[in-house]
C-alpha positions as CSV (number, residue, x, y, z in Angstrom):
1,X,47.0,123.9,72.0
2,X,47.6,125.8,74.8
3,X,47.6,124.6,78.7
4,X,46.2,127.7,79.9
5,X,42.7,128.5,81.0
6,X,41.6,131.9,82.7
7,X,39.8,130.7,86.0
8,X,39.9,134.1,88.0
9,X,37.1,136.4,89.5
10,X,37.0,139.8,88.1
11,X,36.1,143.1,89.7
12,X,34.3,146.0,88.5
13,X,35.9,148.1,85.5
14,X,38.5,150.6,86.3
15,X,38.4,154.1,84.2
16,X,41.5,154.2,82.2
17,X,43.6,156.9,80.2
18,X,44.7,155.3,76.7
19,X,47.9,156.2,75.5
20,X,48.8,159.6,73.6
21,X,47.4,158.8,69.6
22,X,51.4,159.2,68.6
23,X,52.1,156.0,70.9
24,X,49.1,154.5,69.7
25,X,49.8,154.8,66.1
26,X,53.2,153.2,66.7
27,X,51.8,150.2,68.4
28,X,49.1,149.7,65.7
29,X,51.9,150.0,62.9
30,X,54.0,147.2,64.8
31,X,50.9,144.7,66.1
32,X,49.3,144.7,62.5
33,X,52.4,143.4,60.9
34,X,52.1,140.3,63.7
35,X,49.0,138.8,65.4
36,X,49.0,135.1,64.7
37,X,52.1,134.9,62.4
38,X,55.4,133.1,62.9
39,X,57.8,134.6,65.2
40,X,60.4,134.3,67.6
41,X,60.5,134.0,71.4
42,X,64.4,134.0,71.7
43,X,64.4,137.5,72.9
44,X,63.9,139.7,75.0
45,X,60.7,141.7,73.9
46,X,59.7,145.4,73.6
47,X,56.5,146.2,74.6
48,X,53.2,146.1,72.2
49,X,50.4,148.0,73.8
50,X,49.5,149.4,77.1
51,X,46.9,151.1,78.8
52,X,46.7,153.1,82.2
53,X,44.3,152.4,84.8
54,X,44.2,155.8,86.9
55,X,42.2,154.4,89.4
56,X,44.0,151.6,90.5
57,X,47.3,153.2,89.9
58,X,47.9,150.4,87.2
59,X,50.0,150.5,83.9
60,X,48.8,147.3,82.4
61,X,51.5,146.2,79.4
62,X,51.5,143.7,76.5
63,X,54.6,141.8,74.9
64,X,54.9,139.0,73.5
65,X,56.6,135.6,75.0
66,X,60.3,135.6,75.8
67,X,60.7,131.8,76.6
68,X,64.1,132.2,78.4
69,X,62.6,134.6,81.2
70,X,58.8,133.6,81.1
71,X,58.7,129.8,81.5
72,X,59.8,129.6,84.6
73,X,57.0,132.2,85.8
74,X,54.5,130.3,83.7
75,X,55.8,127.1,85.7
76,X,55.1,128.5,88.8
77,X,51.6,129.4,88.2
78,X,50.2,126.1,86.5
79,X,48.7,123.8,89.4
80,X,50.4,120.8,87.5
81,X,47.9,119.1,90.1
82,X,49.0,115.6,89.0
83,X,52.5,115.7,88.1
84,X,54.2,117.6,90.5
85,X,56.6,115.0,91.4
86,X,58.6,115.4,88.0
87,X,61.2,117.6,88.1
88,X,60.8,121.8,86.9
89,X,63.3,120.7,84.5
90,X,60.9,118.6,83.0
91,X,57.6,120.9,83.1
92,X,59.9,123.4,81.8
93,X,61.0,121.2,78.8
94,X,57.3,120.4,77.9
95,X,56.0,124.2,78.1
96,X,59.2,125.3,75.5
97,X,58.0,122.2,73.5
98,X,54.1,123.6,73.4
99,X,55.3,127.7,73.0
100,X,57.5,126.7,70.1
101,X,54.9,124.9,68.2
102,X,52.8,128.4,69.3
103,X,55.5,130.6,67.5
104,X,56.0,128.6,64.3
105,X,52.0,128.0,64.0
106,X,50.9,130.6,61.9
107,X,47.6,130.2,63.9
108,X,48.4,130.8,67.5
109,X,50.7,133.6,69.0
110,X,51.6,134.0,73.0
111,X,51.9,137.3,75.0
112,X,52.9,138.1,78.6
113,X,50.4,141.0,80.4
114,X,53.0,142.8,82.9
115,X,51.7,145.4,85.3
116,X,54.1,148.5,86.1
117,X,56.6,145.9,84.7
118,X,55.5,143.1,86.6
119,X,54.6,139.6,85.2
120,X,50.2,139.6,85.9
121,X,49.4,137.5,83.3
122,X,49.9,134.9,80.2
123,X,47.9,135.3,77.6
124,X,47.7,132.7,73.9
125,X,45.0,133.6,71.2
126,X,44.1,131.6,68.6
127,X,42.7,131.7,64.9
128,X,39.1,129.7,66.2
129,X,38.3,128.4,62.9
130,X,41.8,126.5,63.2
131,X,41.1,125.4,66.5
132,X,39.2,122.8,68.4
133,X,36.7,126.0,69.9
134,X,35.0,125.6,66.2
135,X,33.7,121.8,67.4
136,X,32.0,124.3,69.9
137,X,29.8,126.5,67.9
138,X,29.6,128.0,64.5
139,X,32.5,129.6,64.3
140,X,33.3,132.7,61.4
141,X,35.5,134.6,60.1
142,X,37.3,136.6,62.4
143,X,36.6,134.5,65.7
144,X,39.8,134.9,67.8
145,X,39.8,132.1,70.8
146,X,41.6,134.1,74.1
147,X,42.7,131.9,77.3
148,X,44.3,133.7,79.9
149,X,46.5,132.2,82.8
150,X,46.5,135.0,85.6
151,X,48.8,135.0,88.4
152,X,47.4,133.3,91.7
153,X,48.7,135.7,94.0
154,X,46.4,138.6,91.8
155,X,43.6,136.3,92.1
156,X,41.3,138.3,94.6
157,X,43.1,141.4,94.6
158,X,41.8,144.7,93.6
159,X,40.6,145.1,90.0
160,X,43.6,143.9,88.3
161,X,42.0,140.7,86.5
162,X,39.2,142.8,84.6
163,X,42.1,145.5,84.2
164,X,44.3,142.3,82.2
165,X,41.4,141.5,80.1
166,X,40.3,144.3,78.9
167,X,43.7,145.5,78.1
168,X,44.1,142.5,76.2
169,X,40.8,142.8,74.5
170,X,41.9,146.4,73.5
171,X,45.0,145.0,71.9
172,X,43.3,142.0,70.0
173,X,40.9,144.9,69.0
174,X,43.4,147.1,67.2
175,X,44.1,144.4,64.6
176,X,41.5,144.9,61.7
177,X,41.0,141.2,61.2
178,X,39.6,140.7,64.9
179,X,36.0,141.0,65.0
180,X,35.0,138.8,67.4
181,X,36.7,137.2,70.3
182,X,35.5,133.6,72.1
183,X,36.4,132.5,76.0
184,X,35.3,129.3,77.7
185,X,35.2,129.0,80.8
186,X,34.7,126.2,83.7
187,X,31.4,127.0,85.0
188,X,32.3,129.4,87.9
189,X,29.1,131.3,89.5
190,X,30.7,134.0,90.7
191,X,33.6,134.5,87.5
192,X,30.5,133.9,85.2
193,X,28.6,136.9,86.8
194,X,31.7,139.2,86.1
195,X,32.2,138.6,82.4
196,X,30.1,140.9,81.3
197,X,32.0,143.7,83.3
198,X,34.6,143.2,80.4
199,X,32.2,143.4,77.0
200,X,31.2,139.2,76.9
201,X,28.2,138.4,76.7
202,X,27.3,134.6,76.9
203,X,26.4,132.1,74.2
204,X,26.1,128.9,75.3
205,X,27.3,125.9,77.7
206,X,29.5,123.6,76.5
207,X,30.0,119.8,77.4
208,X,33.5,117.6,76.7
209,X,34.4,114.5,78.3
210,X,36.3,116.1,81.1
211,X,33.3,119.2,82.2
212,X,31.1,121.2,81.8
213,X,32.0,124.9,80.6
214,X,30.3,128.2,79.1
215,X,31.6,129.8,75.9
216,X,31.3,133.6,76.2
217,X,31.6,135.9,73.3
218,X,32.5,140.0,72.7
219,X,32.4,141.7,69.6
220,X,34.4,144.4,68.4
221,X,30.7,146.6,68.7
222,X,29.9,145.6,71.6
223,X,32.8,145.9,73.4
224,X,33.2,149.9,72.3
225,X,29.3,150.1,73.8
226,X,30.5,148.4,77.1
227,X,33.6,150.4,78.0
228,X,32.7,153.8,76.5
């Protein structure tokens, strides 16, 4: 399962020019063939979608995981609250352990959200009737489970959250089998008022052993009514 959680207050939404419908065929031809299958995070990898936020001089960018390049940044932005006395080498060793079960899953797949080619975010979606999200609600077909991990430094800055998620909800969008994608999140007054700024609309709180949360959920519908 993944380690990551999206825990980040989001701004307004910026007005964004898509790409040119040549580029966007191309990416749709390529992500199609790979949402949630088996694949390889040896490489270096090209980029899957993107989307231009004019306003806030933003290209936000979508690739999948390169584990050579991205763990370390994914290191540095985990709080590892209780465990920072082991060694990065060890973090490290455990995160290639977790994104290597990710890429072989068949259920799971991970993605890095770069902004004018800058790491802003980590981003792992799930098939939610094959994950633990389904002991949550009644899940169908469809349901995609999204956890974002932004970067603390872009935590209060500008619009560039809202501008990761609903890039990201754009790409999980162009796959035909997504109809409806599921957050939770800790309960956060201020994040929770914002979610709607990106197409969620909330469903219900959710209790575990360990807190308290709200699961939040955008359809592929309402989504298109949200951002025009």
């Amino acid at each position: 399962m993944s380690i990551s959680t999206i825990s980040t207050p989001v701004a307004p939404q910026a007005k964004a020019d898509i790409k040119s419908d040549t580029q966007e065929a191309a990416n749709l031809h390529v992500v199609r063939k790979m949402l949630c299958k088996p694949v390889t995070y040896d490489i270096v990898q090209n980029i899957l979608f993107a989307r231009h936020f004019v306003t806030d001089q933003a290209l936000i960018s979508i690739r999948l995981l390169c584990l050579s390049t991205d763990l370390p940044v994914i290191y540095n932005w985990l709080p590892w609250e209780y465990t920072r006395h082991l060694k990065k080498e060890a973090h490290i060793g455990h995160l290639l352990e977790i994104y290597s079960g990710v890429a072989g899953s068949g259920t799971a797949q991970s993605f890095m959200v770069t902004m004018n080619n800058t790491n802003l975010a980590q981003a792992d979606v799930y098939q939610a009737t094959a994950d633990d999200i389904s002991l949550q609600y009644l899940v169908s077909p469809g349901d995609y489970r999204l956890q974002l991990l932004i970067k603390p430094e872009r935590l209060l800055i500008g619009n560039f959250s809202i501008c990761a998620i609903q890039t990201t909800l754009d790409f999980l969008f162009t796959f035909q089998e997504v109809k409806r994608i599921v957050m939770q999140l800790d309960e956060n007054e201020y994040l929770n008022s914002k979610m709607e700024k990106a197409g969620f609309v909330f469903h219900k709180k959710t209790t575990t052993r360990q807190k308290t949360a709200r699961l939040y959920i955008c359809t592929r519908e309402g989504y298109r009514k949200t951002t025009g």
